[in-house]
C-alpha positions as CSV (number, residue, x, y, z in Angstrom):
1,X,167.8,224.2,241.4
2,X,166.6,223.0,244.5
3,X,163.6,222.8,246.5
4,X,163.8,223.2,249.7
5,X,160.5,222.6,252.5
6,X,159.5,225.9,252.4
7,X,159.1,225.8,248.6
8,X,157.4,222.4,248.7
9,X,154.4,223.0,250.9
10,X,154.0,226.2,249.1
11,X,153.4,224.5,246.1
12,X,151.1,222.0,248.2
13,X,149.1,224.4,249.2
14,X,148.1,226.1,245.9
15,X,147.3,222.9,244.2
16,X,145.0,221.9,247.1
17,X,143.3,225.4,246.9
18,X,142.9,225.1,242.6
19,X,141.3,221.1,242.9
20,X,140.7,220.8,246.4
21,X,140.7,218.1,248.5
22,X,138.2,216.0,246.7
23,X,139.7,216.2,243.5
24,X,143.4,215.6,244.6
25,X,142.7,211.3,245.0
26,X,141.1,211.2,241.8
27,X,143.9,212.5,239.8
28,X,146.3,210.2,242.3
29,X,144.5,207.4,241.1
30,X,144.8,208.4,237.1
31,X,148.1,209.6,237.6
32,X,149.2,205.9,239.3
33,X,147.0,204.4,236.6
34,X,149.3,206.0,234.1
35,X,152.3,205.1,235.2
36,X,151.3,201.6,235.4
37,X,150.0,201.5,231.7
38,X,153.3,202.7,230.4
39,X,155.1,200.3,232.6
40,X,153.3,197.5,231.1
41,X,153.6,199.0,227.3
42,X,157.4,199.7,227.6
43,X,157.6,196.0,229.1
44,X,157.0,194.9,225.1
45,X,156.4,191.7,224.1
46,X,156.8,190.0,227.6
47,X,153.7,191.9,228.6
48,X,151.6,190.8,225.5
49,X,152.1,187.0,226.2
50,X,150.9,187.1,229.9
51,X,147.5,189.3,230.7
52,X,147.7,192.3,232.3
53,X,147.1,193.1,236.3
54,X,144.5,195.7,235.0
55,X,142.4,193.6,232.5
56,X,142.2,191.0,235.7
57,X,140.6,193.5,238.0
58,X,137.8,194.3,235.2
């Protein structure tokens, strides 16, 4: 199945009209944070020798 432009900013659209546009970032930014903590957990050991990007930051 694919999904072609049409389809695409349809499905846009309706997220934008359930969270609107103030909510969209902050789920962006969970979402990315996410991603990068199971990057770093499927990493393994290598990550748990060196600290993490994200315990830096704090």
């Amino acid at each position: 199945m694919k999904l072609g432009a049409t389809e695409i900013i349809l499905i846009l659209a309706v997220v934008l009209l359930l969270f609107g546009g103030k909510k969209i970032p902050e789920l962006m930014k969970g979402l990315g944070k996410g991603i990068r903590e199971f990057k770093d957990a499927s990493k393994g050991e290598e990550a748990s020798s060196a600290p993490s990007t994200t315990e830096e930051k704090k």
